[in-house]
PDB file of N, CA, C, O and CB in Angstrom:
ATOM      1  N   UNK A   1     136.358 107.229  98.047  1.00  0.00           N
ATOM      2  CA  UNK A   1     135.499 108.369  98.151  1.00  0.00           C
ATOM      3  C   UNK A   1     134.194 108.015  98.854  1.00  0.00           C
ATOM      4  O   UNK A   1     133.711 108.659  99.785  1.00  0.00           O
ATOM      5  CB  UNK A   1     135.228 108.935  96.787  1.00  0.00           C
ATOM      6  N   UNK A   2     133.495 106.527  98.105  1.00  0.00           N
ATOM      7  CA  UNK A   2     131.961 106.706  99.170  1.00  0.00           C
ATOM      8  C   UNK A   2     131.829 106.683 100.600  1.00  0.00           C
ATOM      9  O   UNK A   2     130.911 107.098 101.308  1.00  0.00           O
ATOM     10  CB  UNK A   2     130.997 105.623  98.968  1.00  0.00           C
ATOM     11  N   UNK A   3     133.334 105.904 101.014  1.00  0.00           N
ATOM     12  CA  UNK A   3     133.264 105.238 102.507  1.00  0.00           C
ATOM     13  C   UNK A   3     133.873 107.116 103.349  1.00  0.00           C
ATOM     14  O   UNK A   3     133.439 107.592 104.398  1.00  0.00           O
ATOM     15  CB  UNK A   3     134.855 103.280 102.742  1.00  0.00           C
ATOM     16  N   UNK A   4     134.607 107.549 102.700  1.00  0.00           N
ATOM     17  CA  UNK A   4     134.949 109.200 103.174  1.00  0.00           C
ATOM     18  C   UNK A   4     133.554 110.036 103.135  1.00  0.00           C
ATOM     19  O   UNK A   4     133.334 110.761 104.106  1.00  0.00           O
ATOM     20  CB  UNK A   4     136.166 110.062 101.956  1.00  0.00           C
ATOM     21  N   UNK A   5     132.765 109.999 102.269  1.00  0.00           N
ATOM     22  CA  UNK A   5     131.293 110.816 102.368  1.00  0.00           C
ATOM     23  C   UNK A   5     130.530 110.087 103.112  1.00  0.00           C
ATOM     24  O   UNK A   5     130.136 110.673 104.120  1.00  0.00           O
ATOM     25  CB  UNK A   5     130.472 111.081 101.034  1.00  0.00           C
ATOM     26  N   UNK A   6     130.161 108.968 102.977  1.00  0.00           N
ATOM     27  CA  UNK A   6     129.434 108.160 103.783  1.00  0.00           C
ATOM     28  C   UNK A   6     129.365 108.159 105.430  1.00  0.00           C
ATOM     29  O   UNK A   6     128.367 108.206 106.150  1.00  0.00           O
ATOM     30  CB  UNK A   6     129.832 107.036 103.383  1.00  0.00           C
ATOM     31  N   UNK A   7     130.852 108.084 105.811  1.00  0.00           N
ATOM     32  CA  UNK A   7     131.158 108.589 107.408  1.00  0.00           C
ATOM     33  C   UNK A   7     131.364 109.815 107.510  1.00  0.00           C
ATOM     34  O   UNK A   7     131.451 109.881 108.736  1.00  0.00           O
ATOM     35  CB  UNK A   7     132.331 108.039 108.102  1.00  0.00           C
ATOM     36  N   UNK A   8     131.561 111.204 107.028  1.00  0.00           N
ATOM     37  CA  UNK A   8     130.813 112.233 106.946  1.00  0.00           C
ATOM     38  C   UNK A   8     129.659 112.620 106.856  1.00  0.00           C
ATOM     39  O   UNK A   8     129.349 113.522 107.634  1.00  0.00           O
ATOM     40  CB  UNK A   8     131.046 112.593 106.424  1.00  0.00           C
ATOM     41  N   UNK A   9     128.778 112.194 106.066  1.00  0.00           N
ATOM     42  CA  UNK A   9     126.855 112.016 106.236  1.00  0.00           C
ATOM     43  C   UNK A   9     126.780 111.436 108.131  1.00  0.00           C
ATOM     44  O   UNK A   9     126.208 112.044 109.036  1.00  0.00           O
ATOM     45  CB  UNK A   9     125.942 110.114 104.667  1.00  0.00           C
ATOM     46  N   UNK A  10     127.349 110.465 108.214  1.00  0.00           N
ATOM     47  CA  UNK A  10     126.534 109.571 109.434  1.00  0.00           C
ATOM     48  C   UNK A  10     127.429 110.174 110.583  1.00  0.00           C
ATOM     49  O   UNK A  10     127.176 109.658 111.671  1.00  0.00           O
ATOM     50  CB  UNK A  10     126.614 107.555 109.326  1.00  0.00           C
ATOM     51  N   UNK A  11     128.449 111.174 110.613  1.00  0.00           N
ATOM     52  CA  UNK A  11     129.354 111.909 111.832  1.00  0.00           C
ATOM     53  C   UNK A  11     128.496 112.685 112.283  1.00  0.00           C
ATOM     54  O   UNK A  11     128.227 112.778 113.480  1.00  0.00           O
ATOM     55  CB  UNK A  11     130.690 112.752 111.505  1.00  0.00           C
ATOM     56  N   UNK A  12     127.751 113.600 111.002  1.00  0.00           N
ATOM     57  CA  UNK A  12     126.855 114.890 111.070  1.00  0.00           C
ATOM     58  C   UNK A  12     125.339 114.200 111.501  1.00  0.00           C
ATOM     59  O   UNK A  12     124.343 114.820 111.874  1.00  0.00           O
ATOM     60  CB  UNK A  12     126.814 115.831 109.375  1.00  0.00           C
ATOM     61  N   UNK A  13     125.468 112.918 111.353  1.00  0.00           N
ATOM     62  CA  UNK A  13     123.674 112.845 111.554  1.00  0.00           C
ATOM     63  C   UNK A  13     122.949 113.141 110.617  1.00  0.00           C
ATOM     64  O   UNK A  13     121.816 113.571 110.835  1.00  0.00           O
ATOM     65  CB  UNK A  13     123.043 113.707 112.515  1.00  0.00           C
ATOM     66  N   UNK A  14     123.505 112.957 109.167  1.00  0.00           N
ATOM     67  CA  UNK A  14     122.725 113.379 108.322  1.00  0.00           C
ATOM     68  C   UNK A  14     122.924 115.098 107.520  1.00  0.00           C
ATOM     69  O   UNK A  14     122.590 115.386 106.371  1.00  0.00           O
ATOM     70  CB  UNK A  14     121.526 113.151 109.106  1.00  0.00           C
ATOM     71  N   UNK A  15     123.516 115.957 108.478  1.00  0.00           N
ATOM     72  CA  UNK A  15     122.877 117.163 108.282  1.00  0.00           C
ATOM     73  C   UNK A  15     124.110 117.803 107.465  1.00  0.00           C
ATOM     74  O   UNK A  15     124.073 118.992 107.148  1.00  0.00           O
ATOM     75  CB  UNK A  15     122.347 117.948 109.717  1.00  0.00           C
ATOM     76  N   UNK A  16     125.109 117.051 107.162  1.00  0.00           N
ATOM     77  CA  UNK A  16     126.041 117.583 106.021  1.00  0.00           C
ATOM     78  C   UNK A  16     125.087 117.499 104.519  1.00  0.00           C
ATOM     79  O   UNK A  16     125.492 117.850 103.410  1.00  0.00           O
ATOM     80  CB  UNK A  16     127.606 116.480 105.934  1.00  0.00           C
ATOM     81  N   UNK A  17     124.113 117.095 104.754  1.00  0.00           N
ATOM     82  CA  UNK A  17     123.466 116.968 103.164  1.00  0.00           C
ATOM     83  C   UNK A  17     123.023 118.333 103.292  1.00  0.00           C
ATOM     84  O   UNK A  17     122.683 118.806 102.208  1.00  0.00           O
ATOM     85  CB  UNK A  17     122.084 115.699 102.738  1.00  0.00           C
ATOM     86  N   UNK A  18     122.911 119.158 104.327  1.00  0.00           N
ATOM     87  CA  UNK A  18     122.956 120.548 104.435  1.00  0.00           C
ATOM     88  C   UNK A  18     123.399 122.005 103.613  1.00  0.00           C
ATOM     89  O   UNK A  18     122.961 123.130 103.375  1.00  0.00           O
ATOM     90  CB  UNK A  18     123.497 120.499 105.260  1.00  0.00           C
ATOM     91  N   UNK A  19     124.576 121.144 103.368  1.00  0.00           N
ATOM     92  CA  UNK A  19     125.569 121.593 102.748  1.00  0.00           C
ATOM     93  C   UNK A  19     125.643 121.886 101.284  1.00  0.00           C
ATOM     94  O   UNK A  19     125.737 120.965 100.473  1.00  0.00           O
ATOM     95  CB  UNK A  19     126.370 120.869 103.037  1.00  0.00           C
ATOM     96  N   UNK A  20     125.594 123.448 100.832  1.00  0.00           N
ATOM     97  CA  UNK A  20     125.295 123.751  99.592  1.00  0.00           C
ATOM     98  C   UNK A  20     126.422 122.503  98.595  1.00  0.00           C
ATOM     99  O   UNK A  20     127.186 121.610  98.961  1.00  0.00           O
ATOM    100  CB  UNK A  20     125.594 125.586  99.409  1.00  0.00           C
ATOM    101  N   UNK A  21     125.942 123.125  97.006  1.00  0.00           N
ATOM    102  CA  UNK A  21     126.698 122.055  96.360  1.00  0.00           C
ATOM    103  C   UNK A  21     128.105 122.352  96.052  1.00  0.00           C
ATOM    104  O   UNK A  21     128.689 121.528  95.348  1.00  0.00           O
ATOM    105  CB  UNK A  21     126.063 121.680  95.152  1.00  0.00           C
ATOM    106  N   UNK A  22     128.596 123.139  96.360  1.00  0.00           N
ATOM    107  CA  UNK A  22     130.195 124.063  96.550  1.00  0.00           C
ATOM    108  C   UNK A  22     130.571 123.550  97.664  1.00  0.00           C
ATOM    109  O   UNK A  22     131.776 123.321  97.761  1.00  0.00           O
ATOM    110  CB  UNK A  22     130.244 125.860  96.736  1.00  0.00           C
ATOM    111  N   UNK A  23     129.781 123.251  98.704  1.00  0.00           N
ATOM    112  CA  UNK A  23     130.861 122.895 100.079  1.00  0.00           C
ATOM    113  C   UNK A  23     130.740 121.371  99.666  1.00  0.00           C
ATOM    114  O   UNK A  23     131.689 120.727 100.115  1.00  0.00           O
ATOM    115  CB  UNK A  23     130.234 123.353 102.067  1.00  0.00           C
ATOM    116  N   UNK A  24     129.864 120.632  98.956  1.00  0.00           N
ATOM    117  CA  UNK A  24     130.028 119.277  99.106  1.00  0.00           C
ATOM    118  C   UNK A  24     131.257 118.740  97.851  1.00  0.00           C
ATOM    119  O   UNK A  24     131.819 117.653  97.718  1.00  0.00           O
ATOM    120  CB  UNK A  24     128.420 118.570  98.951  1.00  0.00           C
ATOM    121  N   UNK A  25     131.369 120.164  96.964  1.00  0.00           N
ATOM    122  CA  UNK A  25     132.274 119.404  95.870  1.00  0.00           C
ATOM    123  C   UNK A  25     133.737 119.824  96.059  1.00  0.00           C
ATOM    124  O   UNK A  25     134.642 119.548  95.271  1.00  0.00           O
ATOM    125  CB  UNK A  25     131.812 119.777  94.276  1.00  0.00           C
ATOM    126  N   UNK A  26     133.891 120.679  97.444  1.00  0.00           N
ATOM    127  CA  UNK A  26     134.820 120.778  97.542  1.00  0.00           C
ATOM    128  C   UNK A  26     135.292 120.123  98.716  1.00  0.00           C
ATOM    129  O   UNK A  26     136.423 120.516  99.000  1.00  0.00           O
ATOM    130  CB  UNK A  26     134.988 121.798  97.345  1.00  0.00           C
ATOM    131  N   UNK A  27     134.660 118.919  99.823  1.00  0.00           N
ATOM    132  CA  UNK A  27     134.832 118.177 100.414  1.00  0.00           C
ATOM    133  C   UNK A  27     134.972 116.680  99.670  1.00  0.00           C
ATOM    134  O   UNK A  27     135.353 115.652 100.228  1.00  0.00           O
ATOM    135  CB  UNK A  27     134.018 118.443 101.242  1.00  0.00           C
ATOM    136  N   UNK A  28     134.664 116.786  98.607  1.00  0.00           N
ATOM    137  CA  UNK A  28     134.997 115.001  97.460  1.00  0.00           C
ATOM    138  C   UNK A  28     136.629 115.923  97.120  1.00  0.00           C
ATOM    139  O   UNK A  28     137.677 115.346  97.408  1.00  0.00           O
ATOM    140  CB  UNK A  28     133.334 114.513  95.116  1.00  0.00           C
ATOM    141  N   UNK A  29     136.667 117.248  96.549  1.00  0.00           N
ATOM    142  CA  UNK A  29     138.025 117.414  96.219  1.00  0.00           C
ATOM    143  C   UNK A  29     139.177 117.286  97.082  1.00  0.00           C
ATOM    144  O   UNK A  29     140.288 116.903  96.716  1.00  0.00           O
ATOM    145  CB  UNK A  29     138.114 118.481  95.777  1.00  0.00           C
ATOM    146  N   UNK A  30     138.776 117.698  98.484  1.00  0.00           N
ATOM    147  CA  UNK A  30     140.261 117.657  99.352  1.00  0.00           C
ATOM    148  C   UNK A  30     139.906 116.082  99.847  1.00  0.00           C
ATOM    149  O   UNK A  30     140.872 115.796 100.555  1.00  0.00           O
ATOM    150  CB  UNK A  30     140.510 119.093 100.950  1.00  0.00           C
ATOM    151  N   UNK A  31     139.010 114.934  99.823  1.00  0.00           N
ATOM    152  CA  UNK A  31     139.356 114.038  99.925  1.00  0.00           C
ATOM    153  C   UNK A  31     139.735 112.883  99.232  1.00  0.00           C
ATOM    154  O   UNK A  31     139.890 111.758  99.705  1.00  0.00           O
ATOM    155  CB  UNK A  31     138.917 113.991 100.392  1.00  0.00           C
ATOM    156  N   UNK A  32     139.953 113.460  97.414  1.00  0.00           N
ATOM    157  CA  UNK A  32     140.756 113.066  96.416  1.00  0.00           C
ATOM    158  C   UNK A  32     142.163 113.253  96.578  1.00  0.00           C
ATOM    159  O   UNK A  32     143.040 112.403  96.422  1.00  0.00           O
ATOM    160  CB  UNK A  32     140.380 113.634  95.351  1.00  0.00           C
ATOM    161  N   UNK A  33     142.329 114.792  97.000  1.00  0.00           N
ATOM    162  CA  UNK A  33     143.796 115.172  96.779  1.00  0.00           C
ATOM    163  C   UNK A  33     144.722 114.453  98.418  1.00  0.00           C
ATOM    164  O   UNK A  33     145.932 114.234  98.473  1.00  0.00           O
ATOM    165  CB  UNK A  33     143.859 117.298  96.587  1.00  0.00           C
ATOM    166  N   UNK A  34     143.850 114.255  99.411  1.00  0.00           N
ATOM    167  CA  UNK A  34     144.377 113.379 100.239  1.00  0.00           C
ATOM    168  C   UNK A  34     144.440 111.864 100.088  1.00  0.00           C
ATOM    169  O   UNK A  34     145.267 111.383 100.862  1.00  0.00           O
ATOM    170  CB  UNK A  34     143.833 113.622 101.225  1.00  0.00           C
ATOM    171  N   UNK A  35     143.882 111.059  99.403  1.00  0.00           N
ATOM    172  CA  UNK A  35     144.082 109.942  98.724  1.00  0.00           C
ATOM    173  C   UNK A  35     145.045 110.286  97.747  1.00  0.00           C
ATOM    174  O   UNK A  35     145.913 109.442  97.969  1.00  0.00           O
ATOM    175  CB  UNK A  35     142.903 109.388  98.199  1.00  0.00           C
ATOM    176  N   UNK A  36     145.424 110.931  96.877  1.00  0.00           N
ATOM    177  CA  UNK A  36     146.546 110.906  95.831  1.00  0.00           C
ATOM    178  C   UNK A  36     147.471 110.730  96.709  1.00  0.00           C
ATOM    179  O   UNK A  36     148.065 109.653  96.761  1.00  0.00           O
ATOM    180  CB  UNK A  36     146.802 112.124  94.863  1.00  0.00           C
ATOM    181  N   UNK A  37     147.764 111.775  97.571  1.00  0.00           N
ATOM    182  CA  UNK A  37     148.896 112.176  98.452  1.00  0.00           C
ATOM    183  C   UNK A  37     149.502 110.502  99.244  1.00  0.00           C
ATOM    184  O   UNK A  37     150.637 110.031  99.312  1.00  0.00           O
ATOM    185  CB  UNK A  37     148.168 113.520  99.769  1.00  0.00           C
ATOM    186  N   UNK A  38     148.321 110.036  99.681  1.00  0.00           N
ATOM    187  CA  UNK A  38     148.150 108.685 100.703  1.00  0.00           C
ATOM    188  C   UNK A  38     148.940 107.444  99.417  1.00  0.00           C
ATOM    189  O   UNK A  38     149.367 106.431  99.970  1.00  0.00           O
ATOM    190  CB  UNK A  38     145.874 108.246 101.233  1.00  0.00           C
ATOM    191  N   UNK A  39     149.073 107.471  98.339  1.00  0.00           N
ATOM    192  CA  UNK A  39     148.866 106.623  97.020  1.00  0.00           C
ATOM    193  C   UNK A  39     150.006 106.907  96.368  1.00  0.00           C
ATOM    194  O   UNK A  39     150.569 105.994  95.764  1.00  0.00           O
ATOM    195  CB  UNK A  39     147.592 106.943  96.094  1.00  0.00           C
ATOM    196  N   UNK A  40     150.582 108.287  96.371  1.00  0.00           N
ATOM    197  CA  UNK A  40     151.623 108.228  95.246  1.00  0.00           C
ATOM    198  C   UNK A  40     152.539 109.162  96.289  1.00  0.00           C
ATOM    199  O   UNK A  40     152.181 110.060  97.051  1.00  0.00           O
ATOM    200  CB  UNK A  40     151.143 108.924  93.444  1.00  0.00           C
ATOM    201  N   UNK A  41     153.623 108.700  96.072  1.00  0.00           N
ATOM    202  CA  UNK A  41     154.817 109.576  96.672  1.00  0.00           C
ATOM    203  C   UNK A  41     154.730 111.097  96.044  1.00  0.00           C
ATOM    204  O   UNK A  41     154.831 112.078  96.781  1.00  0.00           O
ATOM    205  CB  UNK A  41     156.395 108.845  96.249  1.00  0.00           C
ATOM    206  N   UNK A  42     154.511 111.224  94.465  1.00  0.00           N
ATOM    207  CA  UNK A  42     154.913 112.740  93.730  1.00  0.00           C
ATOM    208  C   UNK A  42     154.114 112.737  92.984  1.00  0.00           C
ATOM    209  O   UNK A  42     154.506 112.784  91.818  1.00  0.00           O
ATOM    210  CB  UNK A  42     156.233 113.087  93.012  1.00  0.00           C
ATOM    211  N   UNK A  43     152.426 112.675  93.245  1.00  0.00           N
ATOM    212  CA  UNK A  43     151.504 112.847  92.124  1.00  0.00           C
ATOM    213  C   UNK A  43     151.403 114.148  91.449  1.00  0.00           C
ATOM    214  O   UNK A  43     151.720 115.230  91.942  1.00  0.00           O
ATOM    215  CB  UNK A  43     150.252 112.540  92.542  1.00  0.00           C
ATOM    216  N   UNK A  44     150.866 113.908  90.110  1.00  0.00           N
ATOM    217  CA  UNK A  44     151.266 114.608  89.314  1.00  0.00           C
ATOM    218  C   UNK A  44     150.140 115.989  89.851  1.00  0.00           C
ATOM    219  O   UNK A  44     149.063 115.810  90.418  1.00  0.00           O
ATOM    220  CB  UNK A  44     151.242 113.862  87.791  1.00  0.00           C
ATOM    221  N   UNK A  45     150.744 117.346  89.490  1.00  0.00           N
ATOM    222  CA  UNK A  45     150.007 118.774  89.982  1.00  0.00           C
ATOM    223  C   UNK A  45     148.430 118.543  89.995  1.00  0.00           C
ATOM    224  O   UNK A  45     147.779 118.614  91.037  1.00  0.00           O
ATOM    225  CB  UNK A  45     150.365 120.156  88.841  1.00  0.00           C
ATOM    226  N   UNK A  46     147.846 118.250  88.703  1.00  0.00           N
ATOM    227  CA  UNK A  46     146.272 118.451  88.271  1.00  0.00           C
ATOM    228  C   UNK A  46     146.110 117.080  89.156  1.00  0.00           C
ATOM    229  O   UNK A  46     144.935 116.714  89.133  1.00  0.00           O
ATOM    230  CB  UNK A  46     145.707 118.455  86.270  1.00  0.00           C
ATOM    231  N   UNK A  47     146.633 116.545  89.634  1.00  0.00           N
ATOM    232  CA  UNK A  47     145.643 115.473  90.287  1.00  0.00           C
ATOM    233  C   UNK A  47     145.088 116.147  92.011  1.00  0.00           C
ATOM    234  O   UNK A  47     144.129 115.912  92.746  1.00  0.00           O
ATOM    235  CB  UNK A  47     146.715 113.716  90.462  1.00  0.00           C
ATOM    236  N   UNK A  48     146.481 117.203  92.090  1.00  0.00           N
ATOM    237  CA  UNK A  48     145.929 117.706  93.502  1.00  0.00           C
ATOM    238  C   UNK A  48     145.711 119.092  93.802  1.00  0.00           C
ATOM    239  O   UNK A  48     145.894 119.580  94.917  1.00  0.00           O
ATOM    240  CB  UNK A  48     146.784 117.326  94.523  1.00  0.00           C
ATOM    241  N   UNK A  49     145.332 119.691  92.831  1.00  0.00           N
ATOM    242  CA  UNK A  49     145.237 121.527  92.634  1.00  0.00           C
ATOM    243  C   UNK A  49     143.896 121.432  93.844  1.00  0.00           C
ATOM    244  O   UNK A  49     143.044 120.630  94.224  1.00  0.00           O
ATOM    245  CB  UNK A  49     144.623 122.400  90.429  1.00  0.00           C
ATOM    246  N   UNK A  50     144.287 122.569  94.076  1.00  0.00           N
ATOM    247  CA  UNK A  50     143.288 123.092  95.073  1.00  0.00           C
ATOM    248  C   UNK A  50     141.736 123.442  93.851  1.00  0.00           C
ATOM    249  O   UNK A  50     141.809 123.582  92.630  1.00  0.00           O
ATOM    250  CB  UNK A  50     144.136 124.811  96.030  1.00  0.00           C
ATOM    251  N   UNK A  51     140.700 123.489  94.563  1.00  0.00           N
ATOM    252  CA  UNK A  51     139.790 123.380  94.593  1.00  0.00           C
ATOM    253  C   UNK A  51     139.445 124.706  93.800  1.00  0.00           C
ATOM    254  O   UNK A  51     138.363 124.701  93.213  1.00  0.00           O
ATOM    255  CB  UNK A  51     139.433 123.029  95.765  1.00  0.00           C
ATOM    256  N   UNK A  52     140.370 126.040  93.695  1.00  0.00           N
ATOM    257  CA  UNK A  52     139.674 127.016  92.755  1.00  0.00           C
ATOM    258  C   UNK A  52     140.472 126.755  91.606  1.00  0.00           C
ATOM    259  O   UNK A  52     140.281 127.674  90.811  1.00  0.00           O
ATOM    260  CB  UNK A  52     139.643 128.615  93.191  1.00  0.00           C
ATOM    261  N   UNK A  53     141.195 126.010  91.202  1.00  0.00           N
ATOM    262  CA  UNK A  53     141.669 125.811  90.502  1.00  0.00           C
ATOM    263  C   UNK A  53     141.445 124.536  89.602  1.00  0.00           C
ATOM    264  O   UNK A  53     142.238 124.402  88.670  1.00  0.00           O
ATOM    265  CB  UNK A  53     142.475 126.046  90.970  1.00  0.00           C
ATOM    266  N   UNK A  54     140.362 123.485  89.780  1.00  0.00           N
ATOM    267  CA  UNK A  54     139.840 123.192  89.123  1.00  0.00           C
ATOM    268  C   UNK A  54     138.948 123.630  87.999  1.00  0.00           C
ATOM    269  O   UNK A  54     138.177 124.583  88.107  1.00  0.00           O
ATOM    270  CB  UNK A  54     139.664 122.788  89.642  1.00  0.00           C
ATOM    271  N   UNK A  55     139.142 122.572  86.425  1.00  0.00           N
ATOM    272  CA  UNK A  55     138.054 122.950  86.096  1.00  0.00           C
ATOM    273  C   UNK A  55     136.677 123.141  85.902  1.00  0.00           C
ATOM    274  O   UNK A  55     136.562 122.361  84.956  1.00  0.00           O
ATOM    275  CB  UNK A  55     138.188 122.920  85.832  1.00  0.00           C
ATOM    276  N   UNK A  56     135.578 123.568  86.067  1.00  0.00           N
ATOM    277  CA  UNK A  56     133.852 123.714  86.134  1.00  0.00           C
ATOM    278  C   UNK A  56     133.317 122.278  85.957  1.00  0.00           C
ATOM    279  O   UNK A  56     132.547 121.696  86.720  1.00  0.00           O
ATOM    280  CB  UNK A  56     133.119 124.773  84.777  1.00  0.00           C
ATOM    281  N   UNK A  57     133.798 121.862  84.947  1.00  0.00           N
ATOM    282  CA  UNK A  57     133.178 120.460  84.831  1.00  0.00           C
ATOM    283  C   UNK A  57     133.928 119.273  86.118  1.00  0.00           C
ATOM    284  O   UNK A  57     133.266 118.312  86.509  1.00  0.00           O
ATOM    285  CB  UNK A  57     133.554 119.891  83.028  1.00  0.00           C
ATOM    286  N   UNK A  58     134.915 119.461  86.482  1.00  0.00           N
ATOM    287  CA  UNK A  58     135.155 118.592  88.062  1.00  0.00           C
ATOM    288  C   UNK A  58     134.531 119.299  89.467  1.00  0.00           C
ATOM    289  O   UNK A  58     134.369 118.698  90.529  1.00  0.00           O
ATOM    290  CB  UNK A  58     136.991 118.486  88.417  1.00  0.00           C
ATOM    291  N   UNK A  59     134.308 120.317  89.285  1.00  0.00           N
ATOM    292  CA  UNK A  59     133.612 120.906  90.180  1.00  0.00           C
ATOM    293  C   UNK A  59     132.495 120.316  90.616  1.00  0.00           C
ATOM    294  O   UNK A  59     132.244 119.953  91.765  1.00  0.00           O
ATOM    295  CB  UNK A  59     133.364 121.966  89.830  1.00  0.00           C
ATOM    296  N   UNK A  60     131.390 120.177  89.014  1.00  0.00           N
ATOM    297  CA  UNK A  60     130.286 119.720  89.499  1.00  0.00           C
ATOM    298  C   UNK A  60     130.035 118.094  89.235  1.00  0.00           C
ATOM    299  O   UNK A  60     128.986 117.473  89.408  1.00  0.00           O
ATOM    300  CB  UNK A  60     129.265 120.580  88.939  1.00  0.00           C
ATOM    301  N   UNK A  61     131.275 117.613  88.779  1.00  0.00           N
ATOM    302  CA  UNK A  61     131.380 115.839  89.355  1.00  0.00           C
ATOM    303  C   UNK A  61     131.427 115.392  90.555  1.00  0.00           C
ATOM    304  O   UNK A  61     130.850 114.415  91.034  1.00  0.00           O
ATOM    305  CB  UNK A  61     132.506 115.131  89.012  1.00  0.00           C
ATOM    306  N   UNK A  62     132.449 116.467  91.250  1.00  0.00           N
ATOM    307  CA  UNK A  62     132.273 116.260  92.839  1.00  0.00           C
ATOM    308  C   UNK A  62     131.024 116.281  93.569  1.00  0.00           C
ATOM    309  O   UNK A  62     130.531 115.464  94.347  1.00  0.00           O
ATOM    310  CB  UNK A  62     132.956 117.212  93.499  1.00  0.00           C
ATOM    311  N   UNK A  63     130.480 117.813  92.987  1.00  0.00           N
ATOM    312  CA  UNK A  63     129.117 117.588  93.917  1.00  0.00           C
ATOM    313  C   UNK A  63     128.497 116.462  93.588  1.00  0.00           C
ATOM    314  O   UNK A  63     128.004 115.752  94.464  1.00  0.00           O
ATOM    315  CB  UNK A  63     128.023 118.667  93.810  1.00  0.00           C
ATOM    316  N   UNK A  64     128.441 116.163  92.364  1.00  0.00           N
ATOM    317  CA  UNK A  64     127.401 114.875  91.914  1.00  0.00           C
ATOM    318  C   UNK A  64     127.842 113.448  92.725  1.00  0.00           C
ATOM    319  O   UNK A  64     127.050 112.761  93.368  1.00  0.00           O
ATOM    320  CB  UNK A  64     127.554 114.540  90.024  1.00  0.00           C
ATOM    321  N   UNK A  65     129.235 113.171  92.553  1.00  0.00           N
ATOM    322  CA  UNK A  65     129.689 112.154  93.547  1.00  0.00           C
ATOM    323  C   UNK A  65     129.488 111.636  95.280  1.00  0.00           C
ATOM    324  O   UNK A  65     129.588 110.554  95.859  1.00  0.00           O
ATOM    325  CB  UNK A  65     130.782 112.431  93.430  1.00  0.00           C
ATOM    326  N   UNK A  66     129.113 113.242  95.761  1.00  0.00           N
ATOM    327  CA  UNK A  66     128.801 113.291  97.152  1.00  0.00           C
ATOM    328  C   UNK A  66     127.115 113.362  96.984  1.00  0.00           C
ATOM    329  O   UNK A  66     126.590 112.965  98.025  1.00  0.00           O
ATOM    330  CB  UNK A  66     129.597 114.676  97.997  1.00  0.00           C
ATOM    331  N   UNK A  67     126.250 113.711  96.084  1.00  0.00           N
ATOM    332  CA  UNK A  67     125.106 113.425  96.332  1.00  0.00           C
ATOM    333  C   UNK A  67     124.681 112.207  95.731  1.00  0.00           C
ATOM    334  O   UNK A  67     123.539 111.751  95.779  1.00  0.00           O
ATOM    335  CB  UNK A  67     124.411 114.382  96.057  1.00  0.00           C
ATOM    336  N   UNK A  68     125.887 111.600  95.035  1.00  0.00           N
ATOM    337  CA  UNK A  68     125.175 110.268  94.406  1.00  0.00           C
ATOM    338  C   UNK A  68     125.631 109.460  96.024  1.00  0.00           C
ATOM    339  O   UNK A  68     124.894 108.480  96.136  1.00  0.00           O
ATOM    340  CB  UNK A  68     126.076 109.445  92.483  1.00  0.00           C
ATOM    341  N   UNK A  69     126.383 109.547  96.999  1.00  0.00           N
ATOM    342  CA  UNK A  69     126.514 108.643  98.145  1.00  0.00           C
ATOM    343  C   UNK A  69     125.096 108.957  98.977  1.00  0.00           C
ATOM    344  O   UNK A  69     124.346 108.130  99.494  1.00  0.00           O
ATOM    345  CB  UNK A  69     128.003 108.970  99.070  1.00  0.00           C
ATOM    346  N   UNK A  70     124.955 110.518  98.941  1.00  0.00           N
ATOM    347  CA  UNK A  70     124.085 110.786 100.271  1.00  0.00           C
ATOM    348  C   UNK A  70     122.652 109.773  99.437  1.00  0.00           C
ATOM    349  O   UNK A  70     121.888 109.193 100.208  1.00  0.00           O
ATOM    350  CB  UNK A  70     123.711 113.019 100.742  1.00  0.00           C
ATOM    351  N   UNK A  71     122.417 109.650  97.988  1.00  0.00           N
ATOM    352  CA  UNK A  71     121.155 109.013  97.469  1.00  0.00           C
ATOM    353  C   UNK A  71     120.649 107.713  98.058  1.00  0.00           C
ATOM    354  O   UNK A  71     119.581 107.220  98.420  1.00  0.00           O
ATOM    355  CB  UNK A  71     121.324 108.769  96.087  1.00  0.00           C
ATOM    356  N   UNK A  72     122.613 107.228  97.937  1.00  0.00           N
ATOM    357  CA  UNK A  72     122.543 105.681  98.470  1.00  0.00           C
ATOM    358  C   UNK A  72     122.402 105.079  99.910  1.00  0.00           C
ATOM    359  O   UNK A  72     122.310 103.926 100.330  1.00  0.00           O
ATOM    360  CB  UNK A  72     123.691 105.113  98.097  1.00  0.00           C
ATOM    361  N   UNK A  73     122.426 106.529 100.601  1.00  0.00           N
ATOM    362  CA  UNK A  73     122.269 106.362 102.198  1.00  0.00           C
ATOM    363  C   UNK A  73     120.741 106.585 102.688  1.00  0.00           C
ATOM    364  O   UNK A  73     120.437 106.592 103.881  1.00  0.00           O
ATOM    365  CB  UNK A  73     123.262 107.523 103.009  1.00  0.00           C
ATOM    366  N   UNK A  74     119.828 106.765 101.646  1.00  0.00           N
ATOM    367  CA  UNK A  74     118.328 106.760 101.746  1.00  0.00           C
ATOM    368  C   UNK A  74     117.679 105.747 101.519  1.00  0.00           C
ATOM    369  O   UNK A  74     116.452 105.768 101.608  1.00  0.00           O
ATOM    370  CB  UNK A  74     117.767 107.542 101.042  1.00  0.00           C
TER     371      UNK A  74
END
């Protein structure tokens, strides 16, 4: 996940930190559910549900995960 946000921050120049906290937690989610995919032949459903279908509390782990990288890029 950090090295996927990390070269997203530095593609944009920075200006994906732009990005409300819904677009950033749902850019950590589709680049979880593409690592499962990359990792397991038949991962299990809840590891790769789309993004409205998470629950509230992974929602806002994601955002927290993508602003705990953009912290570390300051």
């Amino acid at each position: 996940m950090y090295e996927q946000v990390r070269h997203f921050l530095e593609l944009s120049g920075g200006h994906a930190s732009r990005l409300s906290r819904e677009q950033k937690s749902r850019f950590v989610a589709t680049c979880w559910t593409a690592q499962m995919f990359k990792h397991f032949e038949d991962p299990k459903p809840g590891y790769v549900a789309d993004w409205p279908d998470l629950p509230d509390w992974q929602k806002e782990t994601d955002s927290e995960i993508f602003e705990a990288v953009e912290r570390s890029l300051k």
